[in-house]
C-alpha positions in Angstrom: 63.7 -38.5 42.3 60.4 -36.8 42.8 58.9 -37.7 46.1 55.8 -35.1 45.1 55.5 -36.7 41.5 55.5 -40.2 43.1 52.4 -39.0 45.5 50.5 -37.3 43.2 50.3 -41.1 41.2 49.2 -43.0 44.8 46.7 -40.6 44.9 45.5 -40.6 41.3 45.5 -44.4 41.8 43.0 -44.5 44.5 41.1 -41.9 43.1 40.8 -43.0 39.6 41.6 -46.7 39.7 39.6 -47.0 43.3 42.4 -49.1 44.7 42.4 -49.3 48.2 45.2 -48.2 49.8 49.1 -48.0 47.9 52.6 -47.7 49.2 55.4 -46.8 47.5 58.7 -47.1 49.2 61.6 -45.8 48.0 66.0 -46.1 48.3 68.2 -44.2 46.6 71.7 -44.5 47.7 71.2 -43.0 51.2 68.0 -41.5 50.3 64.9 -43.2 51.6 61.4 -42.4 51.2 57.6 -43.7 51.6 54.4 -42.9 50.9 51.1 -43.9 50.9 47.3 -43.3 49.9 43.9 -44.8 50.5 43.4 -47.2 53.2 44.5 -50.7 54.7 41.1 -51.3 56.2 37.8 -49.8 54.5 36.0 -51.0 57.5 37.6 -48.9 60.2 40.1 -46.3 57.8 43.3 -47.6 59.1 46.2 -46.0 56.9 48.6 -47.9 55.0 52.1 -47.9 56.9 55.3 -49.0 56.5 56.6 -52.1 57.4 53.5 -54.1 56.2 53.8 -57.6 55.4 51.7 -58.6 52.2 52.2 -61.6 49.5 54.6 -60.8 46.9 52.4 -63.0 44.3 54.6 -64.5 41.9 57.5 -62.0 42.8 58.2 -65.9 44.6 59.9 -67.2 41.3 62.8 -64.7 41.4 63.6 -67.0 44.8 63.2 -70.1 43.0 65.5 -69.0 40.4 68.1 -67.7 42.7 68.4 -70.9 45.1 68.7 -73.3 41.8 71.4 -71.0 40.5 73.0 -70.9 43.8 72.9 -74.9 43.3 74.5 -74.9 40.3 77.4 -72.3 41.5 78.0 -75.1 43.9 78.3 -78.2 41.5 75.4 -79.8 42.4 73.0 -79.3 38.9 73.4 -77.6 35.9 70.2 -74.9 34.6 70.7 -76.7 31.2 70.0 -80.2 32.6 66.9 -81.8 31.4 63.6 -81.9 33.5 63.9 -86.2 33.3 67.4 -85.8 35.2 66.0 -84.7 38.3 62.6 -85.5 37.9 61.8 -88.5 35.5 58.7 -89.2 34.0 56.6 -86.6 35.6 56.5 -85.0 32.1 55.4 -88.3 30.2 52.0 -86.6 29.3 50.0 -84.7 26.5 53.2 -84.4 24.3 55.6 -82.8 26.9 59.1 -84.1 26.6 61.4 -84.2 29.8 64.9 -85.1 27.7 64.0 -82.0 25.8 62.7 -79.1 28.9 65.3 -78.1 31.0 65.7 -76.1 34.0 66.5 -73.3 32.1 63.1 -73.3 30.3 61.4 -73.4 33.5 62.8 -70.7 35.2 62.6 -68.2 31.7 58.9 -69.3 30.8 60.2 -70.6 27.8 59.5 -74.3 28.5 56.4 -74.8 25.9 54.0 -75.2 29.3 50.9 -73.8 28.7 49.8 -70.9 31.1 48.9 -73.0 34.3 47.2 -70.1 36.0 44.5 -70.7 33.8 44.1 -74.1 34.3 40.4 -75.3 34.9 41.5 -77.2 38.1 42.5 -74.1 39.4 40.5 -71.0 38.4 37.3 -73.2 39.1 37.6 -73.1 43.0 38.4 -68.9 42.7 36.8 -68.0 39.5 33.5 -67.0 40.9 33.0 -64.9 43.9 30.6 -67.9 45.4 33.3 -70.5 44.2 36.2 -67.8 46.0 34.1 -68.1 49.2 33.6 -71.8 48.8 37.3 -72.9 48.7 39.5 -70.1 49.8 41.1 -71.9 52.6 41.6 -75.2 50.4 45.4 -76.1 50.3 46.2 -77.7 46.6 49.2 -79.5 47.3 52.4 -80.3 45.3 50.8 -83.8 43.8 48.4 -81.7 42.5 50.2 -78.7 41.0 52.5 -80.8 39.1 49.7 -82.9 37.7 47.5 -79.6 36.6 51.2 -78.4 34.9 50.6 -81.1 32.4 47.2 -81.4 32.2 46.7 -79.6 28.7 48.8 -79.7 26.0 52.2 -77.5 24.8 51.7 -74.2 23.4 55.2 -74.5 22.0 58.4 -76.9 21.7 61.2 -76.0 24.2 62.7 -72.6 23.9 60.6 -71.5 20.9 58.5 -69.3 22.2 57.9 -67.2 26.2 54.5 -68.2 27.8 54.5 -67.0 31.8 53.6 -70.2 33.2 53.5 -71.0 36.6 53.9 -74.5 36.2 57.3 -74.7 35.0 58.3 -73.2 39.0 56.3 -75.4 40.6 58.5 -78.2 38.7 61.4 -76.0 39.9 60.6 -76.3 43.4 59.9 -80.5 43.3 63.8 -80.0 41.4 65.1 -78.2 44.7 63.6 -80.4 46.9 64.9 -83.3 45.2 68.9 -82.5 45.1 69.2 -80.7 48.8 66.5 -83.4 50.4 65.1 -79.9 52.2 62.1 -78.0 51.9 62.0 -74.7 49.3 61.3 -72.8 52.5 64.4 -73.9 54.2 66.9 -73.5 51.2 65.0 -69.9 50.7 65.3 -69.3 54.3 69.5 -70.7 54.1 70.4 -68.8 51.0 68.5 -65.4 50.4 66.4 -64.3 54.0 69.7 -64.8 56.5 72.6 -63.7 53.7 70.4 -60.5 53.3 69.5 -59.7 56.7 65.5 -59.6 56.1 63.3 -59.6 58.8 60.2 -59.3 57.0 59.7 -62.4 54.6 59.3 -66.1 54.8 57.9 -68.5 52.9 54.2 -69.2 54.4 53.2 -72.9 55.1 50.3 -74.7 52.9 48.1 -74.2 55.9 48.6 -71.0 56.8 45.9 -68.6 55.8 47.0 -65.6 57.5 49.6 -62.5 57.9 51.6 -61.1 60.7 50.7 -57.5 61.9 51.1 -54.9 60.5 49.3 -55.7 57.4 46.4 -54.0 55.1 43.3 -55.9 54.5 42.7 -57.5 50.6 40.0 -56.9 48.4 39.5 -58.2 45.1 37.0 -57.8 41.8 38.9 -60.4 40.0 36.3 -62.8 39.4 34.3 -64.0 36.0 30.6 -63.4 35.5 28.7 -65.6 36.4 28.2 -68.4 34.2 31.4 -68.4 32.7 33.1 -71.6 32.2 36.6 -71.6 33.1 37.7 -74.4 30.8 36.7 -71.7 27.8 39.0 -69.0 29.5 42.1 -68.0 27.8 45.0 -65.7 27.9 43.8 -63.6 25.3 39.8 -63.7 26.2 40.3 -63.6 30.3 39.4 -59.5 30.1 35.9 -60.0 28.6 34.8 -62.7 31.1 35.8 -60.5 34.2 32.7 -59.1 36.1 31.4 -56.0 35.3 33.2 -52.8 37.0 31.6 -50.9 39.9 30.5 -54.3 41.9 31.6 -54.0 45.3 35.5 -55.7 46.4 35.0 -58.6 48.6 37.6 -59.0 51.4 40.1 -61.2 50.6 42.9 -61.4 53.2 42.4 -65.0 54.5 43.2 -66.9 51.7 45.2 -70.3 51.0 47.8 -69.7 48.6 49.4 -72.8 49.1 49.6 -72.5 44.7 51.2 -69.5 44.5 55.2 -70.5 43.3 57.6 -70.2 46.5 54.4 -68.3 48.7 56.5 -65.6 50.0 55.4 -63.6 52.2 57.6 -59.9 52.4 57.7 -55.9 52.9 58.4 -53.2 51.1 61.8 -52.8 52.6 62.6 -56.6 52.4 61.7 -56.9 48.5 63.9 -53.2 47.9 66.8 -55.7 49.4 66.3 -58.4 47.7 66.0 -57.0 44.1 69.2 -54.6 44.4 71.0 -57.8 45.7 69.7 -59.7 42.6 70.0 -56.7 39.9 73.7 -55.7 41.5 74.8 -59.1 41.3 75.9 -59.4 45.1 73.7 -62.5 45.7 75.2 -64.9 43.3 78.5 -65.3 42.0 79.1 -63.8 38.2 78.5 -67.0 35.8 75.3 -67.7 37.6 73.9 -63.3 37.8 74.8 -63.3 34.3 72.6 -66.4 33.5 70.0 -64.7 35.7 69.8 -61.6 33.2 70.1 -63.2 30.0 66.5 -62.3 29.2 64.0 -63.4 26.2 61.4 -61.8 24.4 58.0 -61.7 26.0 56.6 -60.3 22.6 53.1 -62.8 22.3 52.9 -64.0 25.7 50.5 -62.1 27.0 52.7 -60.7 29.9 53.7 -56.9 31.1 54.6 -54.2 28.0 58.3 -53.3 27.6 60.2 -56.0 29.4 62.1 -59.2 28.5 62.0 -62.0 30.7 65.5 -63.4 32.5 65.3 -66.1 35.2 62.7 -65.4 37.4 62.9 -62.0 36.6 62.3 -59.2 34.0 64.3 -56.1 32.0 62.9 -53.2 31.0 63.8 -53.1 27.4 65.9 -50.5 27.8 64.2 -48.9 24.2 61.3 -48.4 26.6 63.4 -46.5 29.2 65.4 -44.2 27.4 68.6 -46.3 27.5 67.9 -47.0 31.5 68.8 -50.6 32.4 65.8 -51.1 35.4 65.2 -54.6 36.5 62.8 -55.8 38.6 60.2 -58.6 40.4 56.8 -58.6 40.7 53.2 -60.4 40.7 50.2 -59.9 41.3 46.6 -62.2 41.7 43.3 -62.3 44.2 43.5 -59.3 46.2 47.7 -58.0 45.5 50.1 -56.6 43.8 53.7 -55.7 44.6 56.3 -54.6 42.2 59.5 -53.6 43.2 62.4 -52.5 40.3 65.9 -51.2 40.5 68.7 -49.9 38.9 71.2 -52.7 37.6 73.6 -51.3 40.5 70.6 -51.9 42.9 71.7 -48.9 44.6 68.2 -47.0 43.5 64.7 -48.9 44.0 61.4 -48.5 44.3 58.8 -51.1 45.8 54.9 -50.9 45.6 52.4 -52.5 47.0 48.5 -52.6 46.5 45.4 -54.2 48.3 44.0 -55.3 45.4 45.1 -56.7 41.8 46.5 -55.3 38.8 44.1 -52.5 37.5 46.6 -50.6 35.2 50.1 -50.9 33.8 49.9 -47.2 34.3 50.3 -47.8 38.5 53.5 -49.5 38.3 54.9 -46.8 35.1 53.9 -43.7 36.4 55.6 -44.4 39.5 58.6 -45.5 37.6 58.4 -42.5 35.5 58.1 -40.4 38.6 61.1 -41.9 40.8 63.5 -42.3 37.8 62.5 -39.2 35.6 61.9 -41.7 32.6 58.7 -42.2 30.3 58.3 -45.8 30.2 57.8 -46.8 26.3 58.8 -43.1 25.1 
């Protein structure tokens, strides 16, 4: 609970990381704080400010995951049913195996998919700044997505092994859209936005391009040289393609992102709701929040240090927190990142938020550190 400590990092963050503009937004029991640093606008200096709406990036597959377990509370599917029950055939290709994938490995990132955001059909419109500027307001739509899921081979069988693949939520989504015969954005809207009380998040549309005000401007550097061919990109090269540091962000606010799993849109004060719901267990009923945290190893996959995987979700390993339980959602991509963890009461979270991408583990850890008076991995 240091409110000094937790401005000190904002500010090392813009200063040393040259991010932007940061918030950090904080609840403790009755406590509430935020802060910021940098700008939303490097054009006219507008500060960062509470109540901004930004895109939570795949922070969206914690909502997938909690509207299929809210399915299964009510009868209607089971997380261990296979892929082929609901959606049959869509797997026929390149060795995948529908009787075999269920729901479960979808929503864990254990499903053997390979790691879609990399997928050639994807990171070729966005890879380049000229191809960025080319296709941003493209729409991919579902047809698409769930063809590019299967359009390269498995990296494992079935729950052998955790690869973060987006690919196994946007199967997730066609799944909810098949047994309720609604849209994601309605059964998101139905079973997590209304029950909460938020007033800041919805799922945006495939055409929409835009944000509400208030909201900070993005700006990203997360594009290969030039040159580079995507198809040759991998989890463990991606770092050496990336242009060189020091080029100059380009603005990357309007932006289809029509791929992103669920597209949520949210606040700071929205997500800090949502993930003390989720890590209390007050959203779902017990069978289905204990499902929710019965996490996997991430060791291997190429994902964030110190935390096993759950539905939708990760754990700190508690090893890496001194013995603290902290769960939390989070993603980040072109131009964003917002984390947002709590306590496993969810009575003490913190939520940040960043007009840019990921730069350093070290943003979302010292802040941890700071707020919860940990040191994340010891």
């Amino acid at each position: 609970m240091n409110d000094t400590g937790i401005q000190r990092v904002l500010d090392w963050a813009v200063a040393e990381l040259r991010i932007p503009g940061i918030v950090a937004d904080v609840r403790d029991g009755d406590r509430r704080w935020f802060g910021a640093a940098g700008v939303a606008d490097t054009a006219t200096g507008a500060p960062r400010r509470p109540g901004e709406y930004a895109h939570i990036g795949s922070g969206g597959k914690a909502f997938i995951a909690t509207v299929l377990l809210a399915l299964e509370a009510e009868g209607r599917l089971s997380i261990d049913d296979p892929v082929n029950t609901w959606l049959p055939g869509v797997l026929n290709r390149n060795g995948y195996d529908g009787d075999r994938m269920t729901i479960r490995h979808l929503l864990s990132n254990t499903s053997g998919l390979f790691s879609t955001g990399l997928a050639p059909e994807l990171t070729s419109r966005y890879a380049t700044r000229a191809g960025f500027i080319e296709h941003r307001f493209e729409a991919v739509t579902a047809e698409d997505l769930l063809r590019m899921t299967v359009s390269q081979p498995p990296v494992g069988q079935p729950g052998e092994r955790f690869e973060y693949s987006n690919g196994g939520f946007y199967l997730a989504e066609a799944i909810i859209e098949k047994v309720t015969g609604n849209s994601l954005a309605e059964e998101i809207d139905s079973r997590i936005v209304r029950p909460l009380g938020l007033t800041g998040t919805y799922v945006r549309s495939a055409e929409d391009t835009g944000y509400p005000d208030p909201h900070p401007r993005a700006y990203s550097t997360l594009f290969y040289k030039d040159g580079t061919d995507p198809a040759a990109v991998t989890p463990e090269n991606w770092e050496s393609v990336m242009e060189e540091p020091g080029l100059e962000p380009l603005d990357v606010t309007e932006f289809n992102t029509s791929w992103v799993p669920a597209n949520v849109i949210s606040t700071t004060d929205d997500m800090i709701k949502v993930v003390g719901a989720l890590a209390g267990g007050t959203l779902l009923p017990a069978a289905q929040h204990r499902a929710m945290w019965t996490t996997v190893s991430t060791e291997g996959g190429n994902w964030m240090p110190y935390a096993r995987y759950g539905l939708g979700l990760f754990e700190f390993d508690e090893a890496a927190t001194g013995g603290l339980t902290l769960r939390g959602v989070g993603g980040s991509y072109w131009g964003c990142l917002f984390y947002t963890v709590s306590t496993a009461d969810g009575g003490h979270a913190v939520s940040i938020q960043t007009n840019t991408e990921w730069k350093s583990w070290d943003v979302l850890f010292k802040v941890i550190e700071a707020e919860f008076g940990i040191s994340v991995g010891g």
